[in-house]
C-alpha positions in Angstrom: 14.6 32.9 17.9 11.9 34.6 16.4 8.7 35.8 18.3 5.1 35.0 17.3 4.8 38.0 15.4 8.3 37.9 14.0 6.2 34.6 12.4 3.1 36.4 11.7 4.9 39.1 9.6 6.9 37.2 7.7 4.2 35.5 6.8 2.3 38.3 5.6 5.0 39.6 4.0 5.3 36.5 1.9 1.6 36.3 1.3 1.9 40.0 -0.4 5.0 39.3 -2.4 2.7 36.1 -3.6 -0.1 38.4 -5.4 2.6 40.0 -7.2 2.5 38.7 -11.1 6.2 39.7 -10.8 8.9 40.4 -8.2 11.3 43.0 -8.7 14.9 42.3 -8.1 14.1 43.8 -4.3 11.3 41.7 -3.4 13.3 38.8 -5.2 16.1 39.6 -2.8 13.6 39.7 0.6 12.4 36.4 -0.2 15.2 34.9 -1.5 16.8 34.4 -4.8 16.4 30.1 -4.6 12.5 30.3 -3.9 12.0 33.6 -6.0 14.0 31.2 -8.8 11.5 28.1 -7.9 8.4 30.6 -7.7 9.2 30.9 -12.2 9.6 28.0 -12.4 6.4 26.3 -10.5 4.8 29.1 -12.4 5.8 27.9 -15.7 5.6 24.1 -14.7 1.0 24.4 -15.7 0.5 22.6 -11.9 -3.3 22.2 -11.7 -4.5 25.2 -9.7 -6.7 22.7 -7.5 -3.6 20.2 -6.9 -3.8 19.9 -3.0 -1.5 16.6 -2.6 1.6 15.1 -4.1 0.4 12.5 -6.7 1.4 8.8 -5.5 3.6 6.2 -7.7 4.3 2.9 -6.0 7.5 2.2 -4.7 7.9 -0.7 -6.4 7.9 0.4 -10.2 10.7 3.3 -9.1 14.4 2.3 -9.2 15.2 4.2 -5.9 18.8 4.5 -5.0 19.5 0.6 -3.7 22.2 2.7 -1.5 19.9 4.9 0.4 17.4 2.2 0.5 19.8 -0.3 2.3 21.6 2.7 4.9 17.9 3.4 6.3 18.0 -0.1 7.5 20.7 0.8 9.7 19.1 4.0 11.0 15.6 3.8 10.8 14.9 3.8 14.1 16.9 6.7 15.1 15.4 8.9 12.2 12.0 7.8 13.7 12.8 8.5 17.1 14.0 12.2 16.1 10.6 13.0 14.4 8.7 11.6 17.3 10.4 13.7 19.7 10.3 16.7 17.9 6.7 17.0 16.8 7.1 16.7 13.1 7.3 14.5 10.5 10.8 13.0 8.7 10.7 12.2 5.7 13.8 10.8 2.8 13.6 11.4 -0.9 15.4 10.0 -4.1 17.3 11.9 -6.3 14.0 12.3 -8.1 12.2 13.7 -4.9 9.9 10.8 -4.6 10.0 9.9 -0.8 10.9 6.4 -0.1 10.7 6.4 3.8 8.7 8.6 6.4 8.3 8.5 9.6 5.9 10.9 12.0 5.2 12.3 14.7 1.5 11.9 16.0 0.9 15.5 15.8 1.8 16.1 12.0 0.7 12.4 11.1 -2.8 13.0 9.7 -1.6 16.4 8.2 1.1 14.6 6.5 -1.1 11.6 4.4 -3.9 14.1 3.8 -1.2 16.4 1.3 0.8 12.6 1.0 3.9 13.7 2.1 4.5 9.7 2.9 6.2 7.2 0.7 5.6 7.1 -3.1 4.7 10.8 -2.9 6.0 12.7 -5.5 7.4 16.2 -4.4 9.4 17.6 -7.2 9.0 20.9 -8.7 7.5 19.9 -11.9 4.4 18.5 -9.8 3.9 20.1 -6.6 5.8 23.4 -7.0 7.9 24.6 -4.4 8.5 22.8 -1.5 11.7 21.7 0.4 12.5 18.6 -0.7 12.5 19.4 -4.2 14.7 22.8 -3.5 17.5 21.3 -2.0 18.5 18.8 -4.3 17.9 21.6 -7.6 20.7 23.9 -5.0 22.1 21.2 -4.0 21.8 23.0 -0.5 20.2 23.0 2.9 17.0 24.7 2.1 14.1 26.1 4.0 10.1 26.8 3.1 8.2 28.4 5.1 4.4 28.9 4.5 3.3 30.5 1.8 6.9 30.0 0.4 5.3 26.6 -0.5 3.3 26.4 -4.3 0.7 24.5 -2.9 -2.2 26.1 -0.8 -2.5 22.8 0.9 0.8 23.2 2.3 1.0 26.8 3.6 0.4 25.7 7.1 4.1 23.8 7.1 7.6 24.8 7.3 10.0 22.4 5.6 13.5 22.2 6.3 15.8 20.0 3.7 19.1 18.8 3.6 21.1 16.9 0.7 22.5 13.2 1.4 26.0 12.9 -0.1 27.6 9.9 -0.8 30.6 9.8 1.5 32.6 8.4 -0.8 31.6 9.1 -4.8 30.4 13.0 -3.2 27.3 12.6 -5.2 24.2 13.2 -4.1 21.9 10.3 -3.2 18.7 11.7 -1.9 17.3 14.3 0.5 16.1 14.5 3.9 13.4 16.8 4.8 12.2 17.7 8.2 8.5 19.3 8.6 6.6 21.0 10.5 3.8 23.8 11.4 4.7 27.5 10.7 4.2 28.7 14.4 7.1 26.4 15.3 9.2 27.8 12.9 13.1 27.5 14.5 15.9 28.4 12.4 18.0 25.7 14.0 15.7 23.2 12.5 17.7 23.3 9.4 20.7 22.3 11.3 18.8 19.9 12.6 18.2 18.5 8.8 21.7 18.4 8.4 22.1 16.2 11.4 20.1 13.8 9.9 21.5 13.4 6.5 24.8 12.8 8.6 23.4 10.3 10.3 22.0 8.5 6.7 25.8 9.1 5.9 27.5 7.2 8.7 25.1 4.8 8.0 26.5 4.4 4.4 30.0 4.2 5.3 28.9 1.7 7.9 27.2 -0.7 4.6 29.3 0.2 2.1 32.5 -1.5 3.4 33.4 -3.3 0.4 32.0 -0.9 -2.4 33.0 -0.5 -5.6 32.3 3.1 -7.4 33.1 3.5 -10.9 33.3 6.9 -12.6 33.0 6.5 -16.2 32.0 9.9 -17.7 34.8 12.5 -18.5 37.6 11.5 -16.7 37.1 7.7 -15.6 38.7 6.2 -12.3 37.3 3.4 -9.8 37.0 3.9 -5.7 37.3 1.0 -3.9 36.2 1.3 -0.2 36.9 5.3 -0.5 40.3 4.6 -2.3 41.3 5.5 -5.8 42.3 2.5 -7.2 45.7 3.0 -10.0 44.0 0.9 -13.0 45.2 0.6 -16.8 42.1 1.8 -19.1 41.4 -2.2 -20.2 40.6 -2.9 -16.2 38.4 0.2 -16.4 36.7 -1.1 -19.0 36.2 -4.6 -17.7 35.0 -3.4 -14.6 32.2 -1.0 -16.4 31.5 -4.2 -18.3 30.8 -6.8 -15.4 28.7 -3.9 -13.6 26.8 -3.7 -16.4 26.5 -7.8 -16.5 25.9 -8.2 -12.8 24.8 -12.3 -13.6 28.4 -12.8 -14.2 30.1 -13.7 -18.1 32.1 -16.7 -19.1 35.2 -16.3 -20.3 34.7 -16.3 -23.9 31.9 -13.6 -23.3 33.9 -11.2 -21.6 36.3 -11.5 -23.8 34.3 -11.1 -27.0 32.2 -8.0 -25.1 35.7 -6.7 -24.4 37.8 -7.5 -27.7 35.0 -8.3 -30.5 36.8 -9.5 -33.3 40.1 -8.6 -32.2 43.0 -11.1 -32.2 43.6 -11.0 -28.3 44.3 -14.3 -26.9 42.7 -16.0 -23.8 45.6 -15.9 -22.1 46.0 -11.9 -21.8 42.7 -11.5 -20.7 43.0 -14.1 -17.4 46.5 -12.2 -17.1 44.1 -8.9 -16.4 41.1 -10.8 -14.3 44.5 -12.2 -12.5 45.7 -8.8 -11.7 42.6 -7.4 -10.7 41.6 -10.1 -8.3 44.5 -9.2 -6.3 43.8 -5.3 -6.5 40.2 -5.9 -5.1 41.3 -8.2 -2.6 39.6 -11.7 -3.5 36.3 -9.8 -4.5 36.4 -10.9 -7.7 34.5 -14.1 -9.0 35.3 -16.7 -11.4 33.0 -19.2 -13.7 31.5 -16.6 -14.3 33.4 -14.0 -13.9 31.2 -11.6 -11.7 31.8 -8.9 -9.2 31.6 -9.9 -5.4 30.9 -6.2 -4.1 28.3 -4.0 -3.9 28.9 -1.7 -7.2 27.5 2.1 -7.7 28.5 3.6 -10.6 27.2 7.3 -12.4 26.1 5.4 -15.6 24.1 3.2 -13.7 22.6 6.3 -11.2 22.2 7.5 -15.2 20.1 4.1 -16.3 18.1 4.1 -13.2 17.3 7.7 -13.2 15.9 7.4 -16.7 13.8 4.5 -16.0 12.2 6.5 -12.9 11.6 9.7 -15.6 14.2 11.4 -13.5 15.6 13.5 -16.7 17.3 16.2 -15.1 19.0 14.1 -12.6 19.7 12.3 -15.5 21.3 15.3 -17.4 23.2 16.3 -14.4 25.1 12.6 -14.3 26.2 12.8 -17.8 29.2 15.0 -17.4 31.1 13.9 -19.8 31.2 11.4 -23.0 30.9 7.8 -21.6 34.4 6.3 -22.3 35.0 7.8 -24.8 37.9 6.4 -25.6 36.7 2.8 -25.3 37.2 0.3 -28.3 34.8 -2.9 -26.4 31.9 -3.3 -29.1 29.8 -4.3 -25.7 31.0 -0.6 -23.9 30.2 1.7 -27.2 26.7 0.0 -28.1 25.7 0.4 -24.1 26.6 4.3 -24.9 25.0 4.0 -28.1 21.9 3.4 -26.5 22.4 5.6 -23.6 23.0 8.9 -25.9 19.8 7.8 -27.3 17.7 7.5 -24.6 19.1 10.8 -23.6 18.5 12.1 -27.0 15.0 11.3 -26.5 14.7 12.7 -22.5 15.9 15.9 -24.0 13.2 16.6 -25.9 11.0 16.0 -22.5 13.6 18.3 -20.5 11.5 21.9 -19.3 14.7 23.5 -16.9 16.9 25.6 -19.2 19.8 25.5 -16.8 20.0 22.0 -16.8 20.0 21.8 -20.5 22.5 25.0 -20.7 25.3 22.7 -18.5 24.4 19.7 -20.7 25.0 21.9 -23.7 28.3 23.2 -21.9 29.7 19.1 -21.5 28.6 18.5 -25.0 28.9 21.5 -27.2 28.0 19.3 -30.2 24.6 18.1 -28.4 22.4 19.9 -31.1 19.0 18.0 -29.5 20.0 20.3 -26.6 20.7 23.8 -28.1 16.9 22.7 -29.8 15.1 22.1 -27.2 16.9 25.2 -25.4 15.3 27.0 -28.4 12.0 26.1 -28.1 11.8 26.2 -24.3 13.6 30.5 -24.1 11.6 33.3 -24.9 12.5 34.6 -28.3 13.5 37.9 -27.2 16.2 36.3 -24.8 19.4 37.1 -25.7 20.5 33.6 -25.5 17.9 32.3 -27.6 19.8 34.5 -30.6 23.2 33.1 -29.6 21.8 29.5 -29.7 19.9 30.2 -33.3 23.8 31.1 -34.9 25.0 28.3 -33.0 22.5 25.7 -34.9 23.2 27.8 -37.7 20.0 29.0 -38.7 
């Protein structure tokens, strides 16, 4: 436990390393290589100087994870209960860092909505600058920010403790939870605390997602079914990525043109695979239309909805892999078609070179990549030469 001045030091210490216009690789180390590494890049990010509060987007025009959204229903009211007793303020973000649900105590309430760390606020690095929330989803790691660790001046007073929110099943991550406070009552075991709660969003997952489908398709592809690996021929893959993508439901004749196109496949082999495939999900599979009777997460879709919310790098970091690639539907390969262009396009919006340097990595031929990787590094980085031979220039 640290002491009042153990507090007041640290802070101090902070608030020097802060008038520094660049840390050595010994200050970097004192404060921490993760909010040394988010220091560059709020720096580099042109925040407005005079930003004081997270801007606000309305809930309603995001495409928050569904998922998360529904296991809060179950827990709400424990999650509440835990920032109520402990005098700070709870709140759960989206893969983007937008916070869909708060809750808080009545002693960090008002402090809270004035800096609008409350639903629809918009804490990601790109806007705010450092901040909890935002760091543990880039590590992908329990993180703590303490006072002046935080970008924003409005915000020095607070120390933030964040945890990730894995899917219990597909193991990617969902969202964030991020527990808050005031500096004075800074307690290391807080951050466990964090992590408490994200387990608690997690049972409440497994609790909802009883029948859940989850359908890999990038790189390698493969299907869960209520945390099983399901032994599927590539066709049922495909049919499966096709009906997620058609959530209405499709007659026969259109699944089987958005499956076969113009090849000569009859009728008769395509209810032989629905057949099948009714009995492997056990019933939940609808006919006239055909339609899926579960609820269906899949990292294309994550992908789609991340890049209608603007959430490029989230984006980035789904696509590991070319989108069936070996696919033959004409339905499956236009999808991708207009996928790898949207991505195309988010590319050229992308700002973190690490992200783009993994994209780059599961798609050497991504050439909007190595570009935008070229205009974004410094030209006397040594990388930036290696990607100028790469392009060829």
């Amino acid at each position: 436990m640290m002491t009042k001045q153990d507090l007041m030091d640290k802070r101090h210490n902070t608030d020097q390393l802060r008038q520094n216009s660049s840390l050595s690789p010994l200050h970097a180390e004192q404060l921490g290589q993760s909010i040394a590494s988010s220091w560059q890049r709020s720096s580099s990010a042109e925040i407005p100087k005079n930003r004081l509060a997270a801007p606000l987007t309305d809930l309603k025009k995001t495409t928050s994870s569904s998922t998360l959204a529904q296991a809060l229903q179950h827990c709400a009211q424990d999650l509440k209960h835990i920032a109520e007793q402990s005098s700070m303020v709870l709140a759960v973000g989206d893969i983007g860092s937008t916070i869909i649900w708060a809750a808080s105590s009545p002693q960090m309430q008002s402090a809270a909505e004035s800096v609008h760390f409350i639903e629809g606020g918009q804490w990601c690095e790109e806007l705010v600058g450092t901040n909890a929330l935002a760091l543990s989803l880039k590590t992908q790691q329990s993180s703590c920010v303490f006072s002046s660790e935080h970008y924003m001046s409005s915000i020095h007073d607070w120390v933030c403790y964040a945890a990730p929110i894995i899917d219990p099943y597909s193991k990617q991550v969902l969202g964030v939870i991020d527990l808050s406070t005031t500096w004075q009552k800074h307690n290391s075991l807080a951050l466990l605390a964090a992590e408490r709660c994200a387990t608690i969003i997690q049972s409440a997952l497994l609790e909802c997602q009883k029948q859940r489908l989850f359908i890999r398709a990038f790189a390698v592809p493969h299907v869960m079914f209520n945390g099983k690996v399901l032994v599927l021929t590539p066709r049922q893959i495909e049919i499966l990525t096709i009906l997620a993508l058609c959530p209405q439901g499709l007659s026969l004749d259109s699944l089987h043109q958005a499956l076969y196109g113009e090849r000569k496949v009859s009728m008769g082999t395509l209810k032989a695979e629905m057949s099948q495939l009714r009995d492997v999900l056990g019933g939940m599979l609808g006919s006239r239309p055909y339609r899926l009777l579960v609820h269906v997460e899949a990292d294309f879709l994550l992908t789609e909805q991340s890049l209608d919310a603007g959430y490029i790098n989230s984006a980035l970091k789904l696509c590991t892999g070319v989108f069936l690639a070996k696919t033959e539907s004409p339905f499956l390969c236009a999808w991708r078609d207009c996928l790898e262009s949207r991505l195309s396009n988010a590319i050229f919006k992308a700002n973190e070179t690490d992200v783009l340097l993994k994209h780059v990595s599961h798609f050497p031929e991504a050439i909007d990549a190595v570009e935008r990787l070229i205009e974004l590094m410094p030209k006397t980085h040594p990388v930036h030469q290696t990607l100028l031979k790469y392009k060829g220039l």
